[in-house]
N, C-alpha and C positions, 0 to 999 in steps of 0.2 A: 504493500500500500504506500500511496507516496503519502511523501511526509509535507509537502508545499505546503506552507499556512496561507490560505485564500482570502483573508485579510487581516490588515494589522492597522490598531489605530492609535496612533501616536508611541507603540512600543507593544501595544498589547496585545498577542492574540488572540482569536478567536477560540483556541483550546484554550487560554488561560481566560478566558472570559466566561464559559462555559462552567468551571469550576470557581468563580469568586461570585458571588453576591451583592458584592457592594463593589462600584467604580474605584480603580486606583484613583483617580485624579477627578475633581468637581470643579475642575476649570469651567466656568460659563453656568455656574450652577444656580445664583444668586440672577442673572440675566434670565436663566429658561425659566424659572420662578416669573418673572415680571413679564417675560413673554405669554405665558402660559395666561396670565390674567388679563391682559389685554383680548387674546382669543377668547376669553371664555366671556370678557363684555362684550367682543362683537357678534359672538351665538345671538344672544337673548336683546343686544339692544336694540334692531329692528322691530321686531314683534313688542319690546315694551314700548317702543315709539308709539306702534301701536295703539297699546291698551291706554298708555297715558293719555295719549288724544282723546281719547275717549269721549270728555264732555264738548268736545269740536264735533265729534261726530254724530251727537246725541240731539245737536245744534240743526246738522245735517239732515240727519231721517231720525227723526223723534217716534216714528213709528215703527222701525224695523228692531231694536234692541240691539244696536252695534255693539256692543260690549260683550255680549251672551253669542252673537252670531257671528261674530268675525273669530270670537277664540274658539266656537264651535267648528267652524270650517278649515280653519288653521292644522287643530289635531287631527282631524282621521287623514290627511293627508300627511301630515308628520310619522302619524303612526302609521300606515299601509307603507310610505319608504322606508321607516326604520327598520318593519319587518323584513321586510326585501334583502335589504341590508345586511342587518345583523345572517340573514341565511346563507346568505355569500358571501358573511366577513373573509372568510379565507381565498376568497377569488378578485374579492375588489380591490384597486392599487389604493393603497389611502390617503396618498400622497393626492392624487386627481381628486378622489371621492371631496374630500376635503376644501379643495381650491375648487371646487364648482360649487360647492354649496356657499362658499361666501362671494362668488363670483354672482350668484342668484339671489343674496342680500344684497347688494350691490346695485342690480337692475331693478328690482321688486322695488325697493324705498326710491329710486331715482325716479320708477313710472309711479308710484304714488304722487311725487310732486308733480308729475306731469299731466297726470289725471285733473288732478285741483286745478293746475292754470287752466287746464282745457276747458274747463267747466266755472273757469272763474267761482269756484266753490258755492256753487249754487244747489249743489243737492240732488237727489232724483234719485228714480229708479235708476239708470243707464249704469251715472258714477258708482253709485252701490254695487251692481255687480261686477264692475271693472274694478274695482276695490276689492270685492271679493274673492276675484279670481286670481289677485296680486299676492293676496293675505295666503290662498293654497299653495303659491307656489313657494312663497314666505316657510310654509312649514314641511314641504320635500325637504330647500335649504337646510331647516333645520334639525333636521335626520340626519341630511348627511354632513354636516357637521357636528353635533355635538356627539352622538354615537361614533363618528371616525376619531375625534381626539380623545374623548374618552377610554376607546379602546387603546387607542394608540398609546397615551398616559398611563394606563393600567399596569404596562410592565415596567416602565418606569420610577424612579423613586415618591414616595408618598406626597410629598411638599409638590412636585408639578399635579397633581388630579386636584389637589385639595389648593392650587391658586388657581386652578383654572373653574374650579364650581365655584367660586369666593366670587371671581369675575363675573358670573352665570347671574349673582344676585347682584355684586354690583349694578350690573344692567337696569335695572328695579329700583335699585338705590336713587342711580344716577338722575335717571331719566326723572324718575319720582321727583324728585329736588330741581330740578331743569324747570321741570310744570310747576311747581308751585311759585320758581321765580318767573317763569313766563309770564305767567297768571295776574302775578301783581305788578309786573311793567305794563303787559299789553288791554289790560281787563278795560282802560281807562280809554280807547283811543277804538276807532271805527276798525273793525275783522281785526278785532286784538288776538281772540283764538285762533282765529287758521292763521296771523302771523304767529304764532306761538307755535303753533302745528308743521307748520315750514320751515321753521328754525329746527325743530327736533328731526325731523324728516331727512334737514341737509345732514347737520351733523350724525344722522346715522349712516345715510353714503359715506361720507368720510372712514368714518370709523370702520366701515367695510370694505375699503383700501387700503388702509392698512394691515388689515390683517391678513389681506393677499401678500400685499409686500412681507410681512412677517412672516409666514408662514411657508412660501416661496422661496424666499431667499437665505433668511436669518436663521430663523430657528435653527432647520437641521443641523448649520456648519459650525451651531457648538460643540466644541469636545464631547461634554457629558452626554448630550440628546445623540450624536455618533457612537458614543461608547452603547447607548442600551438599545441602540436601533441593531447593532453588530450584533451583539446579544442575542437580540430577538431571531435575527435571522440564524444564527447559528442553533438556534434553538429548534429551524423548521420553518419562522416565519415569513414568507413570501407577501406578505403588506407594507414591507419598509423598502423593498427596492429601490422604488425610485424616488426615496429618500434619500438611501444611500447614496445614489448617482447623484443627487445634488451635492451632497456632500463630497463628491468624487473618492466614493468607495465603489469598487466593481468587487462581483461574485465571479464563480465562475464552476468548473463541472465539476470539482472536488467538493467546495460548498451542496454545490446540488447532490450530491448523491447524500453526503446528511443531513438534509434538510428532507429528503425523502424517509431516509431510517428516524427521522425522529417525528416526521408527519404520520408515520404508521402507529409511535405509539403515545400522538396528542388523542387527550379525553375529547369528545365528540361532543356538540354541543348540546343533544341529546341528555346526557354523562353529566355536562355540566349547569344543564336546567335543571336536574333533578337535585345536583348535588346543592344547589345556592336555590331552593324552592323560599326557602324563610327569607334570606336577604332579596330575594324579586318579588314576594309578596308584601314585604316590611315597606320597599319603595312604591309597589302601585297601593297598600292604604294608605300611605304619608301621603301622597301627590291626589288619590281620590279625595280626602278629605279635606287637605288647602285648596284644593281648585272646585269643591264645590263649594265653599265661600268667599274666594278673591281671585276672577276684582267681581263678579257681578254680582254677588250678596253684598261685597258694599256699596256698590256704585247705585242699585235698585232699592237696596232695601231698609236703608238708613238716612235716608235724604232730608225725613222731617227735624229739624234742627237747627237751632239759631246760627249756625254755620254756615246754614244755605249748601252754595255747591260747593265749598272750599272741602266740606265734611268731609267726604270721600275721597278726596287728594289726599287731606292730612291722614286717613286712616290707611291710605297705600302707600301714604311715604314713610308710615311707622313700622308698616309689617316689611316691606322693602331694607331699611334700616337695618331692621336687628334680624330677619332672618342672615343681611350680611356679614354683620358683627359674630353671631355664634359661626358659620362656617368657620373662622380662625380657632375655636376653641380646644375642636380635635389639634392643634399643631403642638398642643401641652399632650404630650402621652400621658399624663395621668388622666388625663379627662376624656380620652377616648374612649370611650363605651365598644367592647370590644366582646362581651358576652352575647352569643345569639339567643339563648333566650332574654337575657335585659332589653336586648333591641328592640325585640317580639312585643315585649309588656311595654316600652316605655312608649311606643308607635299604637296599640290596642287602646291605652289609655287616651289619646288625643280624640278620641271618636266622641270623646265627655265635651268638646269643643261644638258637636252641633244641639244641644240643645243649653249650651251655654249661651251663645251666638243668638238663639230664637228669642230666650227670653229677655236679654241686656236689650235687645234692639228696639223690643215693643217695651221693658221697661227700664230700661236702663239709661244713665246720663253716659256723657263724652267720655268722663275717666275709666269707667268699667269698661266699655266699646274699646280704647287704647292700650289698656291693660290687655284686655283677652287679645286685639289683634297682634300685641306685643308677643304673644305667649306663643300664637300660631306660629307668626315669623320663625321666634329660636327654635320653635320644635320643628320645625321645616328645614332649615340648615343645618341645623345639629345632626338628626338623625341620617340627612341624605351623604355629608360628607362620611360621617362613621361608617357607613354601609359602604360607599366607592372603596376608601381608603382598605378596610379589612378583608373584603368579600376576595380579592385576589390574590392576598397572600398565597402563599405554597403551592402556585403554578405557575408551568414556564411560560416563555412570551407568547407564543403565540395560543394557549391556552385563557393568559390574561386579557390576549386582545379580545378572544372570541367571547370570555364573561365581560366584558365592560360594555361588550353590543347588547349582549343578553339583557344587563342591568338597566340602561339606554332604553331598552325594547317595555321591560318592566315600567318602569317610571312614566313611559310616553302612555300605557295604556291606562296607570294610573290618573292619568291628567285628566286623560278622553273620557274616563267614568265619571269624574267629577266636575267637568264639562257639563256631565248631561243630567247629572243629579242636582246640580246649580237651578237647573230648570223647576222644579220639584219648588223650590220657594213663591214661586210666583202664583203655588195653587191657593198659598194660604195668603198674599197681599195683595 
């Protein structure tokens, strides 16, 4: 058997890569960190462009429910490509996968503003469903990116999944706080909402340029993101290739034949939906139950209030906030919740949040409403980072890439039930 090492990166080979665990060198480690979160704001901050807008486009079709209908049509399109996806995690390049889906945030929020001028923001049926059909392709995008990094992060060290889900709520954060200073610039001055709407709109074009450029060019050619992309592939994984080629790492027939012996004996995803049944259920009840009260149980069903419309800004930029604040918590290892039955019970318990939610609303004042949305927020970030972070220990890469689509896949259909259970409040107001 020849002995050629078929790649080496910066010293290391791929047989001594294979037997170490942790990177000799964390050159560019501290950078793929701040990379990683910058991606994971531009997943989510098209779509919270989106939902923030909300009371613009409530302005718009007062009778259609844009808040309930654009997030309803967003997920089953999310979810039918995640599932697609995560089925041929092992066939899809990830590198492409990835750079098309922010290529298609990129056009999505661009023909958003192009919509509005077209229509001088006048409304109607037409814009509505040109909107809508923007919003579906909004949520392919975001299949294929956030299940492509995710998995891609998975074999990765802990600190990149857990700044790039940090990122995911910053999205929510950011945006959240953008509207409410839109709000009190523009609120005073003639189409102060759709300028407010356009400003959020451009800057999320923006932002989904660069994370072309980031992700295209930058990321890969750090040391460290090279060193576990090697890794991976030496592990079997055939998703990092033309990672690697950017990085100007080439494989070649020796890699291939063990990437074949060790594809023969990766667990099958089959294998590994059974084996992480608790952490994909753990993720679709967290995501069922926060998205069947935010944003359209507060945007609908809280409005009476000496607050007027700001109510429901202030109550999305609270849960926004500190859901982003707890993601950081898991990064103290003492505080990561790493028992699968603790997870089980502390996600069960949140379900005490919908008939807390019904009663505060009809009788409850602003500080309880604040408190409880505070509460959803941490338990929504808290639980989803612990779940990424632990559920992929003790497998190899390309075993972790194929669970982080799974988890991906879990969480997306969580949404979609809570999406539609959202619905279910409007029998009782």
């Amino acid at each position: 058997m020849s002995k050629t090492v078929p790649i080496d990166i910066q010293g290391v080979a791929v047989t001594e890569i294979r037997e170490s665990n942790t990177p000799p060198r964390h050159e560019g480690q501290c950078k793929a960190i701040a990379v990683c979160w910058v991606l994971g704001l531009g997943t989510l901050f098209a779509w919270n462009s989106v939902v923030t807008i909300g009371d613009y486009y409530y302005i718009l079709f007062p009778k259609y429910h844009p808040s309930r209908v654009l997030t309803l049509i967003y997920q089953p399109f999310a979810l039918i490509a995640m599932a697609a996806l995560a089925y041929n995690e092992a066939k899809v390049n990830t590198q492409k996968r990835i750079l098309a889906g922010y290529s298609i945030f990129f056009l999505g929020t661009l023909m958003l503003i192009v919509v509005d001028l077209a229509t001088s923001g006048s409304g109607g049926v037409r814009p509505y469903i040109g909107i809508c059909a923007i919003v579906g392709a909004l949520g392919v995008a975001g299949a294929h990116v956030e299940g492509g990094i995710v998995g891609d992060l998975s074999f990765m060290c802990p600190e990149f999944i857990q700044s790039f889900l940090s990122g995911l709520a910053a999205a929510g954060a950011l945006t959240s706080v953008m509207r409410l200073i839109t709000k009190a610039l523009f609120d005073k001055y003639n189409n102060g909402l759709r300028k407010g709407a356009m400003l959020f709109l451009s800057i999320s074009t923006f932002i989904q340029l660069v994370c072309i450029l980031l992700y295209a060019i930058y990321f890969p050619r750090l040391p460290i993101v090279k060193y576990y992309r090697s890794k991976a592939a030496s592990e079997g994984s055939k998703t990092v290739s033309a990672d690697l080629a950017t990085a100007g790492i080439q494989t070649n027939a020796d890699i291939e034949v063990q990437n074949n012996a060790a594809r023969l004996q990766r667990l099958s995803n089959k294998q590994l939906f059974k084996q992480n049944l608790d952490y994909g259920l753990g993720l679709f009840l967290t995501y069922a139950l926060t998205l069947s009260i935010f944003p359209g149980f507060l945007y609908e069903n809280t409005q009476n209030h000496k607050l007027g419309s700001w109510y429901p800004l202030v109550l999305i930029t609270v849960y926004n906030a500190v859901d982003l604040a707890s993601r950081y918590i898991p990064l103290v290892k003492c505080l990561t919740m790493e028992s699968r039955k603790g997870l089980m019970i502390g996600i069960l318990l949140r379900m005490l949040f919908v008939p807390a939610f019904y009663f505060t609303a009809k009788y409850g004042d602003l500080g309880w409403m604040m408190m409880l949305t505070s509460l959803l927020g941490f338990s929504n970030g808290y639980f989803t980072v612990c779940v990424m972070i632990v559920a992929p220990r003790g497998y190899q890469g390309s075993e972790q890439n194929a669970l982080g689509n799974l988890l991906v896949l879990w969480l997306f259909f969580g949404v979609f039930a809570g999406l539609s259970i959202d619905w279910l409040w409007l029998a009782d107001w």
